[in-house]
N, C-alpha and C positions, 0 to 999 in steps of 0.2 A: 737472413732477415729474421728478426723476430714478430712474430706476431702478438697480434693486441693479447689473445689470451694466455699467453707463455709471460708476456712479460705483465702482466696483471698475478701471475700466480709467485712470479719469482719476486716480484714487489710486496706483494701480503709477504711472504714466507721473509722476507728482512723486514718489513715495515710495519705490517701489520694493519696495511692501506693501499684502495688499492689506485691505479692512475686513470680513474676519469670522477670529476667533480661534475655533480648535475647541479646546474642552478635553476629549482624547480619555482616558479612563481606561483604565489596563491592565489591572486589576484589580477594577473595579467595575461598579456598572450600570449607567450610561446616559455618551450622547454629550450634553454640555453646549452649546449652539454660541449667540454673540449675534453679531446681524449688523446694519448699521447698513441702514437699505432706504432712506431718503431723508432729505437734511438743505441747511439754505439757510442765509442770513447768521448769523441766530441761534437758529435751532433742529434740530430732527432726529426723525426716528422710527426708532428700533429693533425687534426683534424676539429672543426669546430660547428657543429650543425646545432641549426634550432631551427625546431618541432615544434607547428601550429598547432597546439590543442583547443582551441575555442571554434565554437560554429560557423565561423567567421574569416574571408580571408583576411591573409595581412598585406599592405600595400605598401614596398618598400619597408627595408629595413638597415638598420644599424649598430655593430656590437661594437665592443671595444678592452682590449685586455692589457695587463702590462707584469711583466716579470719583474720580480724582488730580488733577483738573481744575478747570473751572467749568460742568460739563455738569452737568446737575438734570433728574427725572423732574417733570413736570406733571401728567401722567393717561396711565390707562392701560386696557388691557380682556384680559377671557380671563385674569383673575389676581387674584387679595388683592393689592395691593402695600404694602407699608407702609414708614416708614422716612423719611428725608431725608439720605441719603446717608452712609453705607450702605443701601441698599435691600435687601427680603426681600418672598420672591412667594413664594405657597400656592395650591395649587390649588382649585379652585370644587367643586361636587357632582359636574357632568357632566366635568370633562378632572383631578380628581385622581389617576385610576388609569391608570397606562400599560400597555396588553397587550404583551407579547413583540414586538418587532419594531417597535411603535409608535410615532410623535412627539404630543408634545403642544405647541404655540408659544402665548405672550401678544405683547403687545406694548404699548408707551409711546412716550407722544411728549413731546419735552425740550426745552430751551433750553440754548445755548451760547455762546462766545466768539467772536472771528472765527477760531481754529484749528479744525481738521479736527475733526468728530465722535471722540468717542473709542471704543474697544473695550478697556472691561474686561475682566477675568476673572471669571469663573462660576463663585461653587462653592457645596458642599452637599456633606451625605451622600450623597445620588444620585450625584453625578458630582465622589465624592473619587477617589484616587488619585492615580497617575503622570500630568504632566500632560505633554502631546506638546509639546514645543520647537516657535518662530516661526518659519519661515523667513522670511530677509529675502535677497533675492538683487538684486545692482546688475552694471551692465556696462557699460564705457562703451573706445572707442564704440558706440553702437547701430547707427549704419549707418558704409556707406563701401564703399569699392572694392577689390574680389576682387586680391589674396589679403591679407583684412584680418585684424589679428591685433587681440585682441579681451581685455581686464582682466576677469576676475569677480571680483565681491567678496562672503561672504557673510557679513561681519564685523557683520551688523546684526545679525542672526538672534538669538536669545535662549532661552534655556530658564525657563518660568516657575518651576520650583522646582529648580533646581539650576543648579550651573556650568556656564558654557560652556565649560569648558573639557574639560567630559565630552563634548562632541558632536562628531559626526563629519560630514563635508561630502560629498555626491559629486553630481558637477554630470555629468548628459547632453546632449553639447551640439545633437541634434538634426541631425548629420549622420553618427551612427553613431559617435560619439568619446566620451570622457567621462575624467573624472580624481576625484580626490580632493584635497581640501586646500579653507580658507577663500580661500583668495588664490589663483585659479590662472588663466594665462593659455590661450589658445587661438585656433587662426589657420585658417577660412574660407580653402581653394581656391576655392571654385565660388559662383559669384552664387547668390543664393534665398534667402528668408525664412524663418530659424530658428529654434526655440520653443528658449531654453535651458533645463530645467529642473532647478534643486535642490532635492536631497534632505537634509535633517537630519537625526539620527536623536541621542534619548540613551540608546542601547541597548535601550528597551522601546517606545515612540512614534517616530514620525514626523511633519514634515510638509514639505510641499513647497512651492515657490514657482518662480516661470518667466518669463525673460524673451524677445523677441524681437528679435533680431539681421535687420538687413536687408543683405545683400549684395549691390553694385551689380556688374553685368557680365552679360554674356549668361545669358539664366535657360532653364534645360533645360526641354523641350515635357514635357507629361504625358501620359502614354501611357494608353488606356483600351481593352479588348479585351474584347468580348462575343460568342458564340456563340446561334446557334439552338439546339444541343440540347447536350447535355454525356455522352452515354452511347446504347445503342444495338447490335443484331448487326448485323457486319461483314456487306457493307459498309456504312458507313457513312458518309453525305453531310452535312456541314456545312458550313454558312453564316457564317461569319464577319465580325466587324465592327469598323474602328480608326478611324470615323469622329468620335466622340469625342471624341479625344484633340485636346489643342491645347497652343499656344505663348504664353507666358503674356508675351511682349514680341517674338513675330512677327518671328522673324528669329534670324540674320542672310538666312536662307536659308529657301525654302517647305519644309514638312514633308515627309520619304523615310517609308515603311513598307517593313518589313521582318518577314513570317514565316516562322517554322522550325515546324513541325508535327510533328516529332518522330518523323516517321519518314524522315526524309533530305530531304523534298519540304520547297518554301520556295514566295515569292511575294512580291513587292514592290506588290501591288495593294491600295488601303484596304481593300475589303472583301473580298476572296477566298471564293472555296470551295472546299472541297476534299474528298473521299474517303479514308476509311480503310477499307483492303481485308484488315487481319489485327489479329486479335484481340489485343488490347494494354490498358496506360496511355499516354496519351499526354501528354505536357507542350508544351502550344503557349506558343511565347514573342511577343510582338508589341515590336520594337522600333521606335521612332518620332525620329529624328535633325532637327536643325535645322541642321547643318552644322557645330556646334562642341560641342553637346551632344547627349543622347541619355537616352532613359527607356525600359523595356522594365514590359510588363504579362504576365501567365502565366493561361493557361486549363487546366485539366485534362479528358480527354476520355478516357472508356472504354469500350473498345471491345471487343464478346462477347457472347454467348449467358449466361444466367444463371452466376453462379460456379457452379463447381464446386466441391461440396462433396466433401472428402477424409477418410479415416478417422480419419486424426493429422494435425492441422495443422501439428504440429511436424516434419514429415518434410520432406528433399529439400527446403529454403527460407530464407532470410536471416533473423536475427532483428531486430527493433529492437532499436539502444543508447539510449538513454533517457541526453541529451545534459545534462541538468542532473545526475543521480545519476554519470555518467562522469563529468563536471568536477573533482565534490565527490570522486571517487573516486582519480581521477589524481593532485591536490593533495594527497593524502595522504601519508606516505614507504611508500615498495613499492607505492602500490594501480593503478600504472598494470597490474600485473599483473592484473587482472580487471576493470580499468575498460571494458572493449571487449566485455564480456558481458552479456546482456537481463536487464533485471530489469523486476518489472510496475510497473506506475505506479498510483496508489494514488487513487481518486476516493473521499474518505472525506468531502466532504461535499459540502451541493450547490455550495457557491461552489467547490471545487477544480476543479469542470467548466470555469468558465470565467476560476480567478484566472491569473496569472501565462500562462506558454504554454498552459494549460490541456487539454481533450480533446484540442480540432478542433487547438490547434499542434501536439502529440504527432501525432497521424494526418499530419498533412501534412509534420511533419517525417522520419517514414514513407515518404510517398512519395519527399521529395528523396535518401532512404538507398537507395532501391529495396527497401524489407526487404519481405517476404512476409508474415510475422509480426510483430504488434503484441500483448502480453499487458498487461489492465489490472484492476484488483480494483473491483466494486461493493459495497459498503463504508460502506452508512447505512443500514442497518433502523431504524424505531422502537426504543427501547429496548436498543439494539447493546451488544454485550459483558455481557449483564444481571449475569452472577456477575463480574465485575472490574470496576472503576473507573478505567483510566489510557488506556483507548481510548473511553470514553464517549460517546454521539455525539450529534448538536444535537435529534434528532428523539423525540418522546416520544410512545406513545401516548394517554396522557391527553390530549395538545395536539394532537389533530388533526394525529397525527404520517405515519399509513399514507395520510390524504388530500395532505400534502404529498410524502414519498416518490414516491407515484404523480404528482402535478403538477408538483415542482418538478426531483426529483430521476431519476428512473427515464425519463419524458417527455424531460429533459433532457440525456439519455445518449444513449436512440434518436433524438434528433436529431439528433445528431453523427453517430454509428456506419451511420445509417441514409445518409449520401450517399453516392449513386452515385460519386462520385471514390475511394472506399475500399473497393470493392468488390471490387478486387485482393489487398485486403491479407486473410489470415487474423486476424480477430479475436478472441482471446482472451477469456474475462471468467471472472475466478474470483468465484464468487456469494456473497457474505456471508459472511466467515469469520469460524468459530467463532459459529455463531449456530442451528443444529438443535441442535446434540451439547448444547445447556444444558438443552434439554428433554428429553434422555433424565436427566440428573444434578444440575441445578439448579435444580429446581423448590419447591424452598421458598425461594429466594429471591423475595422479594415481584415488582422489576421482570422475573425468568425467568417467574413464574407469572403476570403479564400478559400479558407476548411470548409466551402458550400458548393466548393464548385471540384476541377476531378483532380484527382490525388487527396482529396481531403477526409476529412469525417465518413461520408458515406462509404467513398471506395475503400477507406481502411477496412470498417468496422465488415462490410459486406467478406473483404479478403479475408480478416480473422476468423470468421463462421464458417469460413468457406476450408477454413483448412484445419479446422478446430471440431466442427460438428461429425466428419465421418470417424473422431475413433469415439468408439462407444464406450471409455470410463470416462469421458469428459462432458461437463455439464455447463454451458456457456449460459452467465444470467447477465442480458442486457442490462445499464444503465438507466436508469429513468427521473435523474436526478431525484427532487423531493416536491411537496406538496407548497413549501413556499415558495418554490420557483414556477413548478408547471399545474398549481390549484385552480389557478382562473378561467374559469369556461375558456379565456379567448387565446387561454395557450393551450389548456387541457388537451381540445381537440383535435388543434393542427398536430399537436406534439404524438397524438397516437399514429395520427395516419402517415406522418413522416416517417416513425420506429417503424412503423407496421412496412411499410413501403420497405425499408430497406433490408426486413427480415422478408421478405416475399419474391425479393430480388436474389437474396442468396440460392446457390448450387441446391439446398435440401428445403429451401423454403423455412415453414415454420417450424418443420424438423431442427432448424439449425440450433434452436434456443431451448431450454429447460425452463425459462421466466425471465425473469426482471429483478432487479436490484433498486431499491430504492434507499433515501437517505444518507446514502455512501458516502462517509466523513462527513456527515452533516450533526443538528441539532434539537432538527423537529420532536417533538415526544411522538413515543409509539400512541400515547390517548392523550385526548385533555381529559382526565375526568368527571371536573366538576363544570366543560363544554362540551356537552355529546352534542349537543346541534346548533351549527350555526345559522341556522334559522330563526332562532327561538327570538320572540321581540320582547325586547326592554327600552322604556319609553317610547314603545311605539315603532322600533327601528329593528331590523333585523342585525344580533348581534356580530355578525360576521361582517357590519359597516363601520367597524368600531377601528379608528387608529391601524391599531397593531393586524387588526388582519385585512383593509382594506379593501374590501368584498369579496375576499378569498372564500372557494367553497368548501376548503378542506382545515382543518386545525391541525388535524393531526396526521399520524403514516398512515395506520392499520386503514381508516375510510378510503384516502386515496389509493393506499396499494388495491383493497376488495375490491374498489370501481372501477381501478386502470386495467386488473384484469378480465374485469366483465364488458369492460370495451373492449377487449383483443379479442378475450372470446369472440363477441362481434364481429369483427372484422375478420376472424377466418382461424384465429388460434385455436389448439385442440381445447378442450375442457379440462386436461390434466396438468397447463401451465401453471407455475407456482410464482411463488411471491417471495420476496428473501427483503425485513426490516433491519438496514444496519442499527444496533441498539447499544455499542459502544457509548457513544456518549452524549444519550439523550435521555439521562433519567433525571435530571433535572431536581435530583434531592437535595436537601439539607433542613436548614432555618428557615429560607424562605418558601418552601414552599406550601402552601395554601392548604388547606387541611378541612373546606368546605367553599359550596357555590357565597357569592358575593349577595348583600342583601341589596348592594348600592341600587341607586333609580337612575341615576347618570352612565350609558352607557360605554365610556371608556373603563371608569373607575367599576364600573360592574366588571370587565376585563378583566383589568389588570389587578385586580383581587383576585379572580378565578383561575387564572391562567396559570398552568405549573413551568411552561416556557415563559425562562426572564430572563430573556435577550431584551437590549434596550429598542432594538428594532428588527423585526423579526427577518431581515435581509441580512444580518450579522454575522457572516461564513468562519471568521478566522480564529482560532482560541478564544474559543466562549467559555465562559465558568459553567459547562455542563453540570453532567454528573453520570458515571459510569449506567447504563440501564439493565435490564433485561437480559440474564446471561443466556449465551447460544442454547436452540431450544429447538426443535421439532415440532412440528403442528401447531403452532400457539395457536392459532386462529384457522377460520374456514379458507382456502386459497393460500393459507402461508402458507411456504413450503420451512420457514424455520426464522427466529432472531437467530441474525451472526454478527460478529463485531468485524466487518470490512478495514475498519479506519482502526487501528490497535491504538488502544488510550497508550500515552504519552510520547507522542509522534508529533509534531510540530506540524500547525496547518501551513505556517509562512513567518517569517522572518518579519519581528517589531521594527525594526531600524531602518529609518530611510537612507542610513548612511551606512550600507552593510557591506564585508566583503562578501564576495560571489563564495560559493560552494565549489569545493576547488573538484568533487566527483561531479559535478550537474551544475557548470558553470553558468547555463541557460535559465535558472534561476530565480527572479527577482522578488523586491519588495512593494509589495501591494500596501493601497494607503488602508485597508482593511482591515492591516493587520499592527496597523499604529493604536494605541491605547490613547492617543490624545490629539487622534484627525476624527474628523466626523463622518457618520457613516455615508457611503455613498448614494444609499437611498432616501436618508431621510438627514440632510445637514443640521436638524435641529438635536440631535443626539450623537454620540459618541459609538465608537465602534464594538465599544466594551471589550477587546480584544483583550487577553493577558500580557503582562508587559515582559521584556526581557528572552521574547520567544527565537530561537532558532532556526535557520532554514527549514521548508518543509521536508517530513521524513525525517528532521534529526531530533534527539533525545532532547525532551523536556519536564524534567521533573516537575518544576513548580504546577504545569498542568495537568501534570500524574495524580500530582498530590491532590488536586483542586478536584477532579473527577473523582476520586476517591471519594472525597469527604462527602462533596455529593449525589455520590451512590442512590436509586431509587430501582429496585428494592436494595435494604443495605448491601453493602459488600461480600460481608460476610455468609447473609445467607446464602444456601443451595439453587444450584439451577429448578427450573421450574414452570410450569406453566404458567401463563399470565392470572392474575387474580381477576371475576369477574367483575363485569362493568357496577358500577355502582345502584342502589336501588332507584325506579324514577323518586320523579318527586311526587310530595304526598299534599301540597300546598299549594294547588289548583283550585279555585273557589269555583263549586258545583261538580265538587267529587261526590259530595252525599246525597244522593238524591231529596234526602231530605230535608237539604240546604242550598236549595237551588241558585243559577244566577238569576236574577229578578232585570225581567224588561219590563217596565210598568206601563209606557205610552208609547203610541207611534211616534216615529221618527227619532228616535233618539238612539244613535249609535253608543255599543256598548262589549266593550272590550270580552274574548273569553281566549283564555290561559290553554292550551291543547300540550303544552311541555308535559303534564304528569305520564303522558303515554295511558291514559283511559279516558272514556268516556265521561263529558261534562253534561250536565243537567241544568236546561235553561227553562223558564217558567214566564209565561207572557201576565201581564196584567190582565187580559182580557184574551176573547178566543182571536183570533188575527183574522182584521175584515177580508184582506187577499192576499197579501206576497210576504213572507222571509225574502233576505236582500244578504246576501254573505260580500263580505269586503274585505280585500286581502292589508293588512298591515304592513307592507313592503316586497312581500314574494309570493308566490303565487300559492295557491293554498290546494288539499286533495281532501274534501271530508263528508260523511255519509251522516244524514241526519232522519234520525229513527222518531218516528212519532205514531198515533195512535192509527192514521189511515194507513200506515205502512212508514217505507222508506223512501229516500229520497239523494241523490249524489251530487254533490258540488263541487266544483274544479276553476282553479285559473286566478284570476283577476277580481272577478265579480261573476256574481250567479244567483238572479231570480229566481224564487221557486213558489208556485204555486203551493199556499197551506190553509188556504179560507179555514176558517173552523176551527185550526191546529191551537191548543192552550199550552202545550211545554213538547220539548224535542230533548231530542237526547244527539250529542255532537262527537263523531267518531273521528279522530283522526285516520288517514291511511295513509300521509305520508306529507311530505315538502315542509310547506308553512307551518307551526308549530305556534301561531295566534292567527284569529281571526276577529271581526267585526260583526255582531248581527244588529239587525232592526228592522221593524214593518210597518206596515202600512196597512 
């Protein structure tokens, strides 16, 4: 009998293809795949399985195939078959239903011609859709002598439902080279055995095919370098080993070794040992020569007494660039200007741990940067994002979502993060964003009001701390959404004591956290500056009743991050917890923005002249025309612990199109009406979502938004990183700044406005000495101010506050805090 992988290899080496066609949907539910497992003069056995990849079971199913040939099914098992070509299979009692993630296979055995078995296509409702393009990849010649130049051809290759002329080629040739084109040539320096392999793609599928190129000429030794320990306090004695390695054609010349250990000392010995006498990373390289070539292997060795854990990770230290978001960022026009800045790397689901360069490459890519700092988001709770739809994520807790999180996903993190070779690096983890803040507000939603109860929200986030906070270079900064969502006295509070609750519950308590994250992928500005208080009354109203903020207490980050941590403090947090403003893309520059306070007397239009946030409605989450802010920074502020860019500009918040296909990596997926450029927003239907149009699933690449954030950059682009500029001067146009221009009460009883916004003292002057009482009257919010007159002093608070001044002819009016206008008059 031949087996699948004998006759897969004896198939490429004639054909150049190999026998199983994957019909991959982009958009549906399951992987179709029929694979030929054994065939002789005149016959064959197949196999035909498809694979539930969506969160979802499938209930019942139906394929159906048919040969262009003289191949015929006989019998078959594990299936209905019926049919004589076209064939149609249904599933039995027991393999009809496919679970999430499952295969079910049948299989048949056929008669054929003396031609190769064939490999139809598979289809059904199950596994309709986009169907992935063939690769067919030829090379010729396959072997010969160094420096051999070498024909690919991938003009076989085929798309089963569309042109080929829609496909695109790109061939890796296995020595670190690669091109594009159906027809491209390439030329082998160096002897060794190369795996060519092509990529097809027709913009939604893929598939791949590979050929192997043999180069004749001296073939380089391989090098292999093992240590006795890999970490350890100095000093420290290792044993090392290159005994290993070999010469895969012994010669021309017996093998040299060559170590460099990374602190200036070396050794030409196979196996050396050596001492490390000061506290470091070490990168030991082992290089291994045959005399014409040479191959090096890399160990990593750290060397120290447990890390040291520091108050702000982000101080006094390198950041990681995050070399694939740099790429995409430089290739943009202007983005080389921020492309050399850290942004976090996003592990939103479990396969991102290890797709592509995945964790562990991001970390070690770390180390060859030398950065200190590495920042990354964990990013998969059960039931994630419960009140939106365009970040939705694979896990659910009905499905046995919080037992995979903790196995597949959370386990799969601490094993990365947790090796000793990264123990240099300060580890970042911003915890689940936007995933508490829905249980203080969104709890009539059905999947919120699951994620409140067990497996959800809490038990994740508490699991994560719990297995996150004992290694000591990681720094976990809860979530705390932003100030337009949890501003309002009547969420502010609950919202503390629920975070607080659930860090107080963890294994280490309030050990388990380094701070808090605020803003993360949002739009709030770090200030308003020309609204430092939304107290201040215009026409009478305290402007924070205005439209657009709705009696929010906060305008901006910087207030609520310094408050939210002087309530934790509160509630039991050490005094050394920090604060992290995402400032990616909330700097809100360009043309429009505002360039001085409003003079208006109507107090919308007082707003929305001053306001450097121009969202059309300040609930507006999904590709807003930001503008990149405040590059990553250290101490900006008293309690920051740093600006970082959590959300990396040009990363799509969610998909414009209500008529979208799914994301064929994160099928779970969808499209939110928030992120339509021409629904109305959900919180205020009088307004548009202002969303960008033409946007992509969340996570995937958006330039036009790239571009957009760019342009409005605040502080520009271009400039350096930097501390924040300070706050603006007060104002200087308070009537009764000069004492020698008092405000004038001429009679009793006549209520008479005074301005406390300049942040000094106002000078008030009665008409006459006052027969008994000053009467202070709050303009909308309660008021705190100390009024200085010639018998002394005097304090007033609240709502209203008589005070005793018979005699008193002028006062001098101090603010100390809250209300920022009052009312006086006497009697």
């Amino acid at each position: 009998m031949t087996t699948f992988t004998e006759t897969l290899c004896r198939r490429w080496l004639a054909l150049g293809v190999g026998l199983v066609t994957l019909y991959a949907p982009w958009s549906h539910a399951a992987v179709c795949q029929y694979r030929v497992d054994n065939e002789w003069n005149n016959g064959f056995v197949a196999t035909i399985s498809i694979t539930n990849d969506t969160a979802a079971a499938i209930d019942g199913w139906e394929v159906n195939w048919e040969y262009s040939g003289d191949n015929r099914v006989s019998n078959g098992w594990n299936a209905n078959i019926s049919g004589a070509n076209p064939y149609n299979a249904t599933g039995l009692s027991w393999n009809g239903n496919i679970g999430a993630g499952q295969t079910v296979s049948f299989g048949f055995q056929g008669s054929k011609g003396a031609a190769p078995a064939q490999v139809p296509e598979v289809t059904g409702a199950v596994c309709s859709g986009n169907l992935a393009p063939v690769a067919v990849a030829a090379a010729n010649p396959l072997q010969g002598d160094a420096p051999l130049t070498v024909g690919f051809d991938a003009s076989g290759s085929s798309d089963p439902d569309g042109d080929v002329s829609g496909l695109t080629f790109s061939w890796s040739f296995g020595d670190g080279s690669s091109a594009t084109g159906a027809l491209v040539n390439h030329t082998y320096t160096e002897a060794g055995v190369y795996t060519a392999t092509l990529t097809v793609s027709d913009g939604q599928a893929d598939d791949t095919a590979s050929v192997v190129i043999t180069v004749n000429g001296n073939l380089a030794p391989v090098a292999v370098a093992t240590a006795s320990t890999s970490n350890g306090p100095a000093p420290l004695a290792v044993s090392f080993n290159g005994s290993a390695s070999s010469d895969p054609d012994n010669g021309p010349d017996p093998l040299t070794y060559l170590w460099l250990f990374g602190d200036g000392e070396q050794s030409t010995a196979v196996s050396p040992a050596h001492t490390f006498s000061q506290n470091g990373v070490y990168t030991v390289t082992l290089t291994v020569s045959d005399g014409e070539a040479e191959d090096t292997a890399t160990l990593t060795v750290v060397v120290g007494d447990t890390p040291v854990r520091v108050d702000n990770p982000f101080r006094d230290v390198d950041y990681y660039i995050d070399p694939l978001w740099s790429a995409r960022a430089a290739a943009e026009p202007g983005g080389a200007a921020i492309a050399q800045y850290n942004t976090a790397v996003w592990m939103d689901r479990i396969g991102a741990i290890t797709d592509g360069i995945g964790l562990r490459g991001h970390l070690d890519e770390a180390l060859s940067q030398n950065a200190g700092m590495f920042m990354f988001v964990v990013y998969d709770l059960p039931n994630r994002d419960c009140a939106a739809l365009a970040s939705s994520g694979e896990l659910r807790i009905s499905e046995n979502g919080f037992q995979r999180y903790q196995d597949e996903y959370i386990a799969s993190i601490v094993e990365v993060v947790s090796d000793p070779k990264y123990a240099g690096i300060r580890i970042v983890a911003i915890i689940e964003v936007d995933s508490l803040p829905n249980l203080v507000t969104n709890l009539s939603v059905p999947d919120c009001a699951e994620a409140d109860g067990p497996g959800g929200y809490r038990d994740g986030i508490r699991h994560a701390l719990n297995q996150l906070a004992p290694l000591e270079n990681v720094y976990p900064y809860l979530d705390i959404a932003h100030s337009g969502w949890l501003g309002w006295s009547s969420n502010f509070g609950p919202a503390v004591n629920l975070i607080a609750d659930v860090i107080e519950s963890t294994d280490a308590g309030w050990g388990s956290v380094a701070g808090f994250a605020t803003n993360s992928a949002n739009y709030t500005p770090t200030v308003e500056p020309f609204l430092p208080d939304p107290n201040l009354s215009v026409a009478g109203l305290p402007v924070r009743s205005a439209d657009f903020y709705e009696w929010n207490d906060y305008f901006e980050e910087k207030a609520y991050a310094q408050d939210w941590r002087e309530a934790m403090i509160a509630r039991g947090a050490p005094a050394t917890i920090g604060m992290l403003i995402d400032t990616g893309r909330n700097g809100w520059g360009g043309p429009e923005r505002p360039t001085q306070v409003s003079t208006a007397t109507d107090i919308n239009t007082y707003i929305n002249e001053s306001r450097v946030d121009r969202r059309l409605h300040r609930g507006n989450w999904c590709n807003q025309p930001g503008g990149v802010g405040f590059k990553p920074w250290a101490d900006p502020y008293e309690g920051i612990d740093a600006f970082v860019w959590i959300k990396p500009q040009g990363e799509s918040d969610g998909i414009s199109d209500p008529n979208f296909e799914p994301d064929p990596n994160d099928p779970a997926k969808r499209h939110d009406p928030m992120c339509d450029p021409t629904a109305p927003s959900r919180d205020n239907p009088a307004v548009t979502t202002g969303a960008l149009a033409n946007a992509p699933h969340a996570g995937r690449w958006f330039p036009e938004a790239f571009a957009v954030l760019l342009n409005n950059a605040y502080p520009p682009a271009q400039d350096p990183a930097g501390p924040p500029p300070p706050p603006l001067p007060p104002r200087s146009n308070c009537p009764g700044l000069d004492p020698n221009q008092p405000v004038l009460i001429d009679q009793p009883g006549v209520r008479v406005p005074i301005d406390l916004g300049c942040q000094a003292p106002i000078h008030v002057q009665f008409g006459e000495a006052i027969p008994n009482n000053l009467y202070v009257e709050n303009t909308g919010d309660a008021f705190d101010v100390t009024l200085e007159h010639a018998g002394g002093s005097d304090n007033a608070s609240g709502h209203f506050s008589s005070v005793g001044l018979a005699g008193a002819d002028q006062v001098k009016v101090i603010r100390n805090g809250a209300a920022a206008s009052i009312e006086l008059r006497y009697d």
